[in-house]
N, C-alpha and C positions, 0 to 999 in steps of 0.2 A: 542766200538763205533768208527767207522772210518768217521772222517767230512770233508764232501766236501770242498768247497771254500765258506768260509763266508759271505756275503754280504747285506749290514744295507741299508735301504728303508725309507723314510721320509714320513711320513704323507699316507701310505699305508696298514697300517697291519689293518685286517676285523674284524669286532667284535667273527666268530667262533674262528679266532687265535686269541683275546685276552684271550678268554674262555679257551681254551685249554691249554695258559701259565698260565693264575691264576690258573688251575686246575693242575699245575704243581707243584706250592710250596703252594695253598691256598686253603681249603676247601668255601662252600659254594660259587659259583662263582654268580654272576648278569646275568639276563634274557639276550640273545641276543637284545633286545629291548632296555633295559637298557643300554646296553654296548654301543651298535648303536648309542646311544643318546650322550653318555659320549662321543665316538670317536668324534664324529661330533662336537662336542663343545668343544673339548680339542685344543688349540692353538697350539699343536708340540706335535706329535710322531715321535718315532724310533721303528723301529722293525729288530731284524736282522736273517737269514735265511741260516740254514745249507742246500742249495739243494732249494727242495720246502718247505722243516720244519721251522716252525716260532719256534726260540730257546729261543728270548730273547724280551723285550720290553722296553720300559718305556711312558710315558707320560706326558705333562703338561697343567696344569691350568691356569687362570690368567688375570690380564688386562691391560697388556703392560707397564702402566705408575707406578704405587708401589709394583703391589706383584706377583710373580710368585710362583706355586709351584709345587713339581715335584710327581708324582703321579707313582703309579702302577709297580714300576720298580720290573722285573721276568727276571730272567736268568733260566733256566731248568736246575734241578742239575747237569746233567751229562756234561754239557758245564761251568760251573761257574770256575772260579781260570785260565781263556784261554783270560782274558782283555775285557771281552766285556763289562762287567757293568761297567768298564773305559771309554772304549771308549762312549757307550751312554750318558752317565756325560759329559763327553765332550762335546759330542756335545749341550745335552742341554744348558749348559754354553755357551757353540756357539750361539744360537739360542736369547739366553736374552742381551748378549751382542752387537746383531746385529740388536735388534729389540727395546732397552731400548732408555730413552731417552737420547739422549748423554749428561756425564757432570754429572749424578746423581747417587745416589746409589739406588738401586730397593731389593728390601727383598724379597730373595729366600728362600721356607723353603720347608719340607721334614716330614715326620713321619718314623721313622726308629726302628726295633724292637735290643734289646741291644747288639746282637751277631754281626748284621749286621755297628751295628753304626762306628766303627776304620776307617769302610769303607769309608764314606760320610765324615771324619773328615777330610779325606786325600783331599777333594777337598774343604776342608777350612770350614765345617760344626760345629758348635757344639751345645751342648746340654743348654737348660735353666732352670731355677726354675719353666716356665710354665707347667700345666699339661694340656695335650690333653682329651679335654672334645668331647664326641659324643652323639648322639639320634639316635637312629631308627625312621623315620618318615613311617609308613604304610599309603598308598595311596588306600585310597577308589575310586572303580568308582562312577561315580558320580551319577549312577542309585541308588544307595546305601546309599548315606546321609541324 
């Protein structure tokens, strides 16, 4: 794999390149419509771009004043261990610190699977006694209830 010139894009990457990165390290990906939805409502993306190829992403949630949280981060294996999922950390820590309210502390959190976690600790992360509880909510149309 020979990489062009890297180059990270704010608040740009489409929902088929979100699709295409989850489908990189994650089975069952979310409808383009879904995703489209998620984009549009997520307060900060990064996306970064060997060429025309979307290689890496991440996203975040939130509502400015107590919680942020950082979602969806994909490096595509073949690019990982090359600093970009540093540098998008980065930036997002950029993005909360430029956007919080000054004076305060704001709770940034993450879901991180065990292999991955050394990683996230290294930008001041760690882990709790909390367990990350989830639901599948299926979405009836409404012709249908």
């Amino acid at each position: 794999m020979k990489t062009r010139k890297l180059r990270a894009k704010i608040n740009k990457l489409t929902a088929a390149e979100f699709i295409e990165l989850w489908e990189s390290v994650w089975e069952n990906a979310p409808s383009e419509e879904q995703t489209a939805l998620a984009l549009e409502h997520s307060i900060f993306r990064i996306s970064v771009y060997d060429g025309e190829e979307p290689v890496a992403m991440a996203r975040m949630i939130g509502d400015f004043g107590l919680d942020y949280y950082i979602k969806d981060v994909v490096v595509k294996p073949e690019y990982q261990k090359k600093g970009i999922g540093r540098m998008m950390m980065k930036e997002c820590i950029k993005f909360i610190r430029k956007n919080g309210v000054s004076g305060t502390d704001i709770y940034v959190e993450l879901c991180a699977m065990p292999d991955v976690m050394p990683f996230y600790e290294k930008f001041g992360f760690s882990s709790n006694e909390a367990q990350r509880m989830k639901r599948m909510c299926r979405i009836i149309p409404e012709t249908e209830e």
